[in-house]
Rosetta silent file (secondary structure, phi, psi, omega in degrees, C-alpha in Angstrom):
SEQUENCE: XXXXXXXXXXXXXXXXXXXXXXXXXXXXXXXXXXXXXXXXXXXXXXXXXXXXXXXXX
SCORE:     score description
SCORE:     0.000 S_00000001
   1 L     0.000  -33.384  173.228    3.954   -2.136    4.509 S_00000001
   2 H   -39.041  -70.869 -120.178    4.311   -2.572    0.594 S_00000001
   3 H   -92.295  -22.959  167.470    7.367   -4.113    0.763 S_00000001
   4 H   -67.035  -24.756 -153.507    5.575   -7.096    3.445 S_00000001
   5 H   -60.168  -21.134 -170.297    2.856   -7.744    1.186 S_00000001
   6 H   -71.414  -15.845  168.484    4.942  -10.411   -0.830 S_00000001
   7 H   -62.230  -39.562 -150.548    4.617  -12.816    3.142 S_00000001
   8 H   -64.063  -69.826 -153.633    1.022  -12.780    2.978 S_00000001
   9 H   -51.302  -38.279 -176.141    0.799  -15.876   -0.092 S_00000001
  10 H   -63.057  -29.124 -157.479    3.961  -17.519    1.829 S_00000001
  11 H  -103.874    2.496  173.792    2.083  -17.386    4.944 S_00000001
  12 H   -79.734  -42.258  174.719   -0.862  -18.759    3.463 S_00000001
  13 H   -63.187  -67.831  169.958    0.193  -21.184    1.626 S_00000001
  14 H   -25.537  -32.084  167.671    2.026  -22.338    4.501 S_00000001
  15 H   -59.588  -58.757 -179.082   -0.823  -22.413    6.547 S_00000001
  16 H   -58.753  -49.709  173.307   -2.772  -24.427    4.160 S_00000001
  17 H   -58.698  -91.485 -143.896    0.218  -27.330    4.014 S_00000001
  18 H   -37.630  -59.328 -177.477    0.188  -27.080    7.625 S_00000001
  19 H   -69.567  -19.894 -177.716   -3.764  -27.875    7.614 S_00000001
  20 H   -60.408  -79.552 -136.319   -3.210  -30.660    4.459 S_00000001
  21 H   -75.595  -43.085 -174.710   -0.687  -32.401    6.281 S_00000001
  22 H   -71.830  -33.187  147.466   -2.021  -32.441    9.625 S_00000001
  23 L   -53.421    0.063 -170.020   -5.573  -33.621    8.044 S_00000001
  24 L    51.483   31.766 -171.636   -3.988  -36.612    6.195 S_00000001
  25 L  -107.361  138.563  174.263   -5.092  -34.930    2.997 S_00000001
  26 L   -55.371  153.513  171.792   -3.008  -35.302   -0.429 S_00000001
  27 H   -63.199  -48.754 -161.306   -1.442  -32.203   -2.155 S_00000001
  28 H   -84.933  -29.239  175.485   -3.227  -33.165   -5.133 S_00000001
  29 H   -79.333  -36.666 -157.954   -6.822  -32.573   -3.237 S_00000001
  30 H   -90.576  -17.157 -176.078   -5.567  -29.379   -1.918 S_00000001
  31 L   -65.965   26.305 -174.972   -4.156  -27.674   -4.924 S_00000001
  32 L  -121.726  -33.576  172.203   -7.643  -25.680   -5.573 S_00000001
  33 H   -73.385  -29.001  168.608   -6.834  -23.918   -2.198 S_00000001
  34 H   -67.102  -44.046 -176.769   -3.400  -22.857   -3.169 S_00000001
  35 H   -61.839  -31.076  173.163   -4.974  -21.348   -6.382 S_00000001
  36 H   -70.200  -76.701  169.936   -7.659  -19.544   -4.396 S_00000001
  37 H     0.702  -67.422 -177.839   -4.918  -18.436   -2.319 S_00000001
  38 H   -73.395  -26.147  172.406   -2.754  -16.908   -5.144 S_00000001
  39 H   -57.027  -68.545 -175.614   -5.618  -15.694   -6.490 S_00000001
  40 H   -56.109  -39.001 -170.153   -6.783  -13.579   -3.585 S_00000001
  41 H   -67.571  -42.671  174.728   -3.126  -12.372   -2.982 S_00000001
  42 H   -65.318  -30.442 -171.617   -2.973  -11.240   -6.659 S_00000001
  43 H   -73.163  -46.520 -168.895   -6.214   -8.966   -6.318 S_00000001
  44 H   -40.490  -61.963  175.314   -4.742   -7.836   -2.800 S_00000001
  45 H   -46.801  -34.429  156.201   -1.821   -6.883   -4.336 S_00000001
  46 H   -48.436  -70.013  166.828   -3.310   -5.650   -7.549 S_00000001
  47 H   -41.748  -58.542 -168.185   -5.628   -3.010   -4.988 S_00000001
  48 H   -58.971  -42.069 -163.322   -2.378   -1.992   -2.799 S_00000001
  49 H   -65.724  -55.826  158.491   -0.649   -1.224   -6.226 S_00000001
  50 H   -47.876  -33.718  160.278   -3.317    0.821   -7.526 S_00000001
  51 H   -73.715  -22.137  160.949   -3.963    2.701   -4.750 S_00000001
  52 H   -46.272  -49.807 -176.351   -0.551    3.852   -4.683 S_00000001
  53 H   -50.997  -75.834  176.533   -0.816    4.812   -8.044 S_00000001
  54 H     0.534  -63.454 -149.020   -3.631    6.599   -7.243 S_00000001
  55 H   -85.266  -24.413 -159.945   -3.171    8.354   -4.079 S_00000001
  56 H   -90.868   20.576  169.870    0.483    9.461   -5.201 S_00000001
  57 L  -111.399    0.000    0.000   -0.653   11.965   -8.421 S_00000001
């Protein structure tokens, strides 16, 4: 499951153009949701790492 975690920001982001573009909304309006995005993905990813650490000593 590790090794999917790097799709979840791709599929988000993707998502998000997919709602920009279909909304008629500029890139330039929308760029606060890709940053939330990347944001959230880094803490997921941050948590998954740590818990590895964790769980494997």
């Amino acid at each position: 499951m590790i090794r999917l975690l790097f799709l979840i920001p791709i599929l988000l982001c993707a998502g998000w153009f997919w709602f920009l573009r279909s909304n008629h909304i500029p890139l330039k309006k929308g760029r606060r949701g890709f940053i939330y995005i990347l944001t959230f993905s880094t803490f997921v990813l941050a948590f998954f790492a740590l818990m590895i650490y964790v769980t494997k000593k």
